[in-house]
Backbone as a printed PyTorch tensor [residue, N CA C, xyz], in Angstrom:
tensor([[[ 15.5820, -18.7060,  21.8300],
         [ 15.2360, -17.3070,  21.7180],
         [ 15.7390, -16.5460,  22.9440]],

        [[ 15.7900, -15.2980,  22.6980],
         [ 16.4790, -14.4220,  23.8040],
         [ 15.4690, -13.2840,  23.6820]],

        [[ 15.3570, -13.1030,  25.3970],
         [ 14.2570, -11.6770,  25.0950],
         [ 15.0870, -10.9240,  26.3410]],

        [[ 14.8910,  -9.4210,  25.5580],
         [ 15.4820,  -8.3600,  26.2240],
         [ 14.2960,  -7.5190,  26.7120]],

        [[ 14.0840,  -7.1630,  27.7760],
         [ 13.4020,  -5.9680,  28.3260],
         [ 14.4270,  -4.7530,  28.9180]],

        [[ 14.0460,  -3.6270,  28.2930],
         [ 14.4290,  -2.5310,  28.5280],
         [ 14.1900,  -1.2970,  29.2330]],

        [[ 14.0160,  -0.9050,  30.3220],
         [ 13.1940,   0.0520,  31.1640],
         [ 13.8290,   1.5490,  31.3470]],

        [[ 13.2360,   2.5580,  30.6100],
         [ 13.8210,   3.7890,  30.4830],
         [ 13.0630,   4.6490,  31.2520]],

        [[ 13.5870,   6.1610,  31.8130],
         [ 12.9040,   6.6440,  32.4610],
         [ 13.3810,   8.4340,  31.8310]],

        [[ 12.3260,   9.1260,  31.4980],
         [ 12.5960,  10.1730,  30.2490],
         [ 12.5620,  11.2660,  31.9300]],

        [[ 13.4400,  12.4130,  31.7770],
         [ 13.6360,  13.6980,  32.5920],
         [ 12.4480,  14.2760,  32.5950]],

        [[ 12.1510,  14.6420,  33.3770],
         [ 10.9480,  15.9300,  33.5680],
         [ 10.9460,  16.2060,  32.2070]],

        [[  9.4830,  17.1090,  31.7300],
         [ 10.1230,  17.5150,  30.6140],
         [ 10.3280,  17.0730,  28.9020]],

        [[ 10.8080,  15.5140,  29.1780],
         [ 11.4160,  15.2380,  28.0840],
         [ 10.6360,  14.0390,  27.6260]],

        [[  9.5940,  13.6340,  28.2740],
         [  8.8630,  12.2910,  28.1400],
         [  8.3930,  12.4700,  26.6080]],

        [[  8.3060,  13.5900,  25.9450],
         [  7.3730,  13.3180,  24.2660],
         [  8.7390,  13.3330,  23.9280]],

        [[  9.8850,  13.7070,  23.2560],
         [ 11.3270,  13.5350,  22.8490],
         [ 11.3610,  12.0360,  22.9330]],

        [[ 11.7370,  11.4440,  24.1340],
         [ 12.0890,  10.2860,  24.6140],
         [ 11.2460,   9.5260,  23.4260]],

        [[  9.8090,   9.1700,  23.5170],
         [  8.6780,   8.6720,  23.1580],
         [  9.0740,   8.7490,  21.5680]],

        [[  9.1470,  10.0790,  21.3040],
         [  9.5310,   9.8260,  19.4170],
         [ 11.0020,   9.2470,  18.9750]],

        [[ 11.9670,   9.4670,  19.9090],
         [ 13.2940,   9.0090,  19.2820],
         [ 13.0710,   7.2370,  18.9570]],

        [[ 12.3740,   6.6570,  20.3630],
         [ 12.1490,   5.1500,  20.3180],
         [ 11.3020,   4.4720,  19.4850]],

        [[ 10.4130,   5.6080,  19.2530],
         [  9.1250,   4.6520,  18.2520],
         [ 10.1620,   5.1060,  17.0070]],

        [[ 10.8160,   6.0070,  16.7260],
         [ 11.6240,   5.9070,  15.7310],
         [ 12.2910,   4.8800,  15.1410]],

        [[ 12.8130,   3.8240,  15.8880],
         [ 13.7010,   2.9580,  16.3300],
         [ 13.0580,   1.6010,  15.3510]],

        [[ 11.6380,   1.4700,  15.8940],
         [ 10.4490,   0.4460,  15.4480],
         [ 10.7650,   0.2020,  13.6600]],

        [[ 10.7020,   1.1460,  13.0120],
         [ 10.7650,   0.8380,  10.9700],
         [ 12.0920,   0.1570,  10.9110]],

        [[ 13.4130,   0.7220,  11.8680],
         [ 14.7930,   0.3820,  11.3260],
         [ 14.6170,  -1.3810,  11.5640]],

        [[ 14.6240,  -1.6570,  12.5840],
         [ 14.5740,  -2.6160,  13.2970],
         [ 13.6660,  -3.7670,  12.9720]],

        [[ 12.9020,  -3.3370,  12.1320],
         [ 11.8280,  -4.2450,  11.3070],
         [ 12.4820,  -4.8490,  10.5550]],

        [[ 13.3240,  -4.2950,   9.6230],
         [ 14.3500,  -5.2630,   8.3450],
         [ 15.2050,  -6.1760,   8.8790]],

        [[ 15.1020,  -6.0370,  10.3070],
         [ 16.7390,  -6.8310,  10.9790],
         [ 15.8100,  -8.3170,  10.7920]],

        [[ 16.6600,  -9.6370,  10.3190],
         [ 15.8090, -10.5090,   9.6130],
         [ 15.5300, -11.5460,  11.2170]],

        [[ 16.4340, -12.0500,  12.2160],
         [ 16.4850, -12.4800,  13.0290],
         [ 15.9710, -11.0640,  14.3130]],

        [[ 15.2910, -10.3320,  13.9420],
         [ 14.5190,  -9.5410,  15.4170],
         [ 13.0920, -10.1290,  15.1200]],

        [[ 12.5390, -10.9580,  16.1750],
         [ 11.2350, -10.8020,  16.1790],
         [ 10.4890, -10.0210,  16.6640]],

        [[ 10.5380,  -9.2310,  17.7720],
         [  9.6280,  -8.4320,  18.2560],
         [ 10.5410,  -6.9970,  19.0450]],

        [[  9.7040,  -6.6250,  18.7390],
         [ 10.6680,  -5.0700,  19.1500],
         [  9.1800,  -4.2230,  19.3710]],

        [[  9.0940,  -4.1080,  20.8480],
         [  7.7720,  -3.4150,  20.7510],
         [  8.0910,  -2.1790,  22.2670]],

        [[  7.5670,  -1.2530,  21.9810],
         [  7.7190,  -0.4440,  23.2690],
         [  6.1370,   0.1140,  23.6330]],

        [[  6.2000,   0.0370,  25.1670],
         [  5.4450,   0.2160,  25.7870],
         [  5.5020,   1.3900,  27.0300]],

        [[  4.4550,   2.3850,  27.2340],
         [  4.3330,   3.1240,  27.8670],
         [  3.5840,   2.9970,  29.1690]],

        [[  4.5010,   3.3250,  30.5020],
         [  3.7360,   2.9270,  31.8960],
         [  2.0470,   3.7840,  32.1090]],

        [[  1.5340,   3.3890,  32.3410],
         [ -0.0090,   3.8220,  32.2730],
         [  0.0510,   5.1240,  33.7100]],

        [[  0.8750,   4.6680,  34.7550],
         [  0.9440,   5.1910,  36.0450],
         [  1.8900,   6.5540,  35.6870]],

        [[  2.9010,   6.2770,  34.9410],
         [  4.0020,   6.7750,  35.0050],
         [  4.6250,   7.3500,  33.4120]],

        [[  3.8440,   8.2290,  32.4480],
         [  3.8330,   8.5650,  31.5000],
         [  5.6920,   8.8190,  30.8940]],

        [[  6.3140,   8.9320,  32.2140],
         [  7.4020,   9.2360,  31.3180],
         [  8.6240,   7.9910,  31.5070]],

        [[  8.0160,   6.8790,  31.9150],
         [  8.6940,   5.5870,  31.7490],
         [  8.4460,   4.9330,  30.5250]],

        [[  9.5310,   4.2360,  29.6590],
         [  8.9290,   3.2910,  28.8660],
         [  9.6900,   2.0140,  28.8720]],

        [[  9.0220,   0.9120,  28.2400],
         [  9.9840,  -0.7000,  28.2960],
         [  9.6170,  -0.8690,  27.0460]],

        [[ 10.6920,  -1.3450,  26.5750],
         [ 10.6370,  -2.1080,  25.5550],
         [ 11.3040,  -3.3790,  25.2340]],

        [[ 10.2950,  -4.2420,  24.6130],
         [ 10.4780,  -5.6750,  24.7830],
         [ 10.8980,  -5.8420,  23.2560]],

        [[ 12.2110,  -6.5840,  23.3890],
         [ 12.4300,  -7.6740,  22.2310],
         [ 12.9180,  -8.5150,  21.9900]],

        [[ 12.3950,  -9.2430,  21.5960],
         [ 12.9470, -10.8690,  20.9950],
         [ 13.6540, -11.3120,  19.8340]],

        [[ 14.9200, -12.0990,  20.4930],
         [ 15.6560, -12.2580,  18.8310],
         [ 16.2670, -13.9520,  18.6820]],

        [[ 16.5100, -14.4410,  17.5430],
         [ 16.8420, -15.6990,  17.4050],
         [ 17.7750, -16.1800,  18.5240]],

        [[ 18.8310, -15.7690,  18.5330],
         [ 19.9390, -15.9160,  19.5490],
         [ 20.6710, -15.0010,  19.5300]],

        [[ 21.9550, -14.9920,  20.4090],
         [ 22.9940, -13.9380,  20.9460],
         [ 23.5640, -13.2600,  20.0830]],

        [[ 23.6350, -14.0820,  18.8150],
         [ 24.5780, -13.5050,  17.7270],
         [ 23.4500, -12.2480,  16.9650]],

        [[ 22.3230, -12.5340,  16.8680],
         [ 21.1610, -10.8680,  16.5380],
         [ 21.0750, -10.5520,  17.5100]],

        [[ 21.4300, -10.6380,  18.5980],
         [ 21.2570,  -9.4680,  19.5350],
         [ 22.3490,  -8.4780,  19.6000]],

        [[ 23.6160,  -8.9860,  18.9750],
         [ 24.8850,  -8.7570,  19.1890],
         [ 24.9410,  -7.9310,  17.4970]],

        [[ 24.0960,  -8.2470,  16.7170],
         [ 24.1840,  -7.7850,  15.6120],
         [ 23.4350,  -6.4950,  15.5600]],

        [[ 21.9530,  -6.9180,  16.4290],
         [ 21.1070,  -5.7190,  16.7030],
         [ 22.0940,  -4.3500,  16.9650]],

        [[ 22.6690,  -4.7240,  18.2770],
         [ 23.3640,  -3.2700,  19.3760],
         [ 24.3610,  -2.7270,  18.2970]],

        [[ 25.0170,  -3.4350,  17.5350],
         [ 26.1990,  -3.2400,  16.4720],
         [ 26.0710,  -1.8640,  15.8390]],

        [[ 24.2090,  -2.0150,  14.8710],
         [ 23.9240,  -1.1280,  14.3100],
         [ 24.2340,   0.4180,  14.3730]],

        [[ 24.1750,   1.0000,  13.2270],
         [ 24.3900,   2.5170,  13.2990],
         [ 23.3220,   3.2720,  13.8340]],

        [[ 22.1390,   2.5080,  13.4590],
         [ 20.9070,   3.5830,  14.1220],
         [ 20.6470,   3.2870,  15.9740]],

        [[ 21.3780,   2.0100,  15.9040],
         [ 21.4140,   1.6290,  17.5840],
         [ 22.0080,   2.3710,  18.1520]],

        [[ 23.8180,   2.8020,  17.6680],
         [ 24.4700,   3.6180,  18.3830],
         [ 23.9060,   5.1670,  18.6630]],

        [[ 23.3510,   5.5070,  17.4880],
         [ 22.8770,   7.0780,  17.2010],
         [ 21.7220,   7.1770,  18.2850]],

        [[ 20.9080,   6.4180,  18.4140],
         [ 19.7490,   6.3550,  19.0970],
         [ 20.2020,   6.6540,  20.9150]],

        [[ 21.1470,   6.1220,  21.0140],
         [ 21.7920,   5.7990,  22.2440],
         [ 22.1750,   6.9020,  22.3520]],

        [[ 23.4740,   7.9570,  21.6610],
         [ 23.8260,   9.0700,  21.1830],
         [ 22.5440,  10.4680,  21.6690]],

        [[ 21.4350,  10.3770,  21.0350],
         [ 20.4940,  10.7920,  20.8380],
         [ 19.6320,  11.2400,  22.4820]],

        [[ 19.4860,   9.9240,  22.9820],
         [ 18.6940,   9.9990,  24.0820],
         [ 19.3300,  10.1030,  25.3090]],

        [[ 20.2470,  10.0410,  25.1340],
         [ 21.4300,  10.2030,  26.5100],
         [ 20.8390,  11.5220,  27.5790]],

        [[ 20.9530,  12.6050,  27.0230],
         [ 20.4010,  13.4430,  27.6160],
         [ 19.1370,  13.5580,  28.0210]],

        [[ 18.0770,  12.2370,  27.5370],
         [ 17.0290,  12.9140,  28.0060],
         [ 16.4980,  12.1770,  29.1400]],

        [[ 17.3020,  10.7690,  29.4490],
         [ 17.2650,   9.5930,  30.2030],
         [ 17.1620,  10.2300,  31.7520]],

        [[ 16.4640,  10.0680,  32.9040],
         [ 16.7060,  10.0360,  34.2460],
         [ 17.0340,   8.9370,  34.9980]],

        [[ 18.6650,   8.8500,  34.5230],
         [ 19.4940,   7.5670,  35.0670],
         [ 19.4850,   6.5710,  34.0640]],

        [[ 20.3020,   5.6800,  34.1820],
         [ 20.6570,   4.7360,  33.0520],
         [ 19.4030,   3.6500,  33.0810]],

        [[ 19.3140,   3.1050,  31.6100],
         [ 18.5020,   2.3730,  31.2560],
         [ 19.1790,   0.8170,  32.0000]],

        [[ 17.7750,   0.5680,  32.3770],
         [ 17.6740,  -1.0230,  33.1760],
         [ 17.5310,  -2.3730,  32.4050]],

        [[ 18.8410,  -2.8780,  31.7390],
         [ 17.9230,  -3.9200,  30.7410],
         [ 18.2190,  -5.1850,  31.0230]],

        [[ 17.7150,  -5.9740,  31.1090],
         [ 17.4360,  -7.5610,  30.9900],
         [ 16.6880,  -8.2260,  30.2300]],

        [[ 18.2250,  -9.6290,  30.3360],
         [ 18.1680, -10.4820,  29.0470],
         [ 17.7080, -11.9850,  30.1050]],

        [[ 16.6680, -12.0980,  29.2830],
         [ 16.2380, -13.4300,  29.6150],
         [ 15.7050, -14.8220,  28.1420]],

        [[ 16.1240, -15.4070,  28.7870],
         [ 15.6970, -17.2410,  27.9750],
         [ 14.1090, -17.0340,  27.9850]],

        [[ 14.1740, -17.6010,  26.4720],
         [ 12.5180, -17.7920,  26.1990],
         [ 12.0900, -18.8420,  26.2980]],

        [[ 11.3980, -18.9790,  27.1420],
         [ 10.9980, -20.8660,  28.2950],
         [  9.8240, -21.2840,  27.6390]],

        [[  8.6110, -20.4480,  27.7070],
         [  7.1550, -21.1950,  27.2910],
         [  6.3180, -19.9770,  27.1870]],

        [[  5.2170, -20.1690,  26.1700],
         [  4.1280, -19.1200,  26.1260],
         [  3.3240, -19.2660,  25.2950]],

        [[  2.3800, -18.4220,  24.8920],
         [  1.3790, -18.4280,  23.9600],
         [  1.6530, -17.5970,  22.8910]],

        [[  1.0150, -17.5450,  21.7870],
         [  1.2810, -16.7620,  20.4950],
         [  0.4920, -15.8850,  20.6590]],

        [[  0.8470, -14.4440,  20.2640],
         [ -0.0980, -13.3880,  20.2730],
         [ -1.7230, -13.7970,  19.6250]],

        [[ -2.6020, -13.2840,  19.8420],
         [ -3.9710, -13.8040,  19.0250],
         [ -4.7330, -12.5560,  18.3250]],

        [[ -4.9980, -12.6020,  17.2780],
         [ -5.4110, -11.8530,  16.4700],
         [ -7.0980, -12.0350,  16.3890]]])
């Protein structure tokens, strides 16, 4: 497994924009059959940061993920509202627990 964390930081201003283009992102990204988790999260300190974490089988859905049309558009989309480029890292999925319900 491969997990990507993503750390965005929305302009003065632009933090609710930012916030809807990405949760936008969440329905497309659900059908992709090899994404397991695609979740974004909002800094508690820092309202107009967000990360988003996701996990995919291997390189080749991650590579399939970015491919997408709604990936590029999204990218397209938020460009302007970004303060400085998005920070992302890809890391190996080593050991953990299963979410608990």
């Amino acid at each position: 497994m491969l997990v990507v964390v993503a750390v965005m930081k929305a302009k003065a201003g632009m933090e609710q924009e930012l916030e809807k283009a990405l949760k936008e992102m969440v329905p497309k990204v659900e059908a992709e059959k090899d994404t397991f988790v695609y979740t974004l999260h909002r800094a508690k300190k820092e309202p107009g940061k967000f990360l988003m974490y996701e996990k995919y089988t291997n390189k080749e859905a991650l590579t399939q993920h970015s491919s997408t049309p709604y990936f590029m558009e999204l990218f397209g989309k938020i460009g302007s509202m970004l303060d400085g480029a998005p920070v992302i890292d890809i890391y190996e999925d080593l050991v953990g627990i299963r979410e608990k319900k």
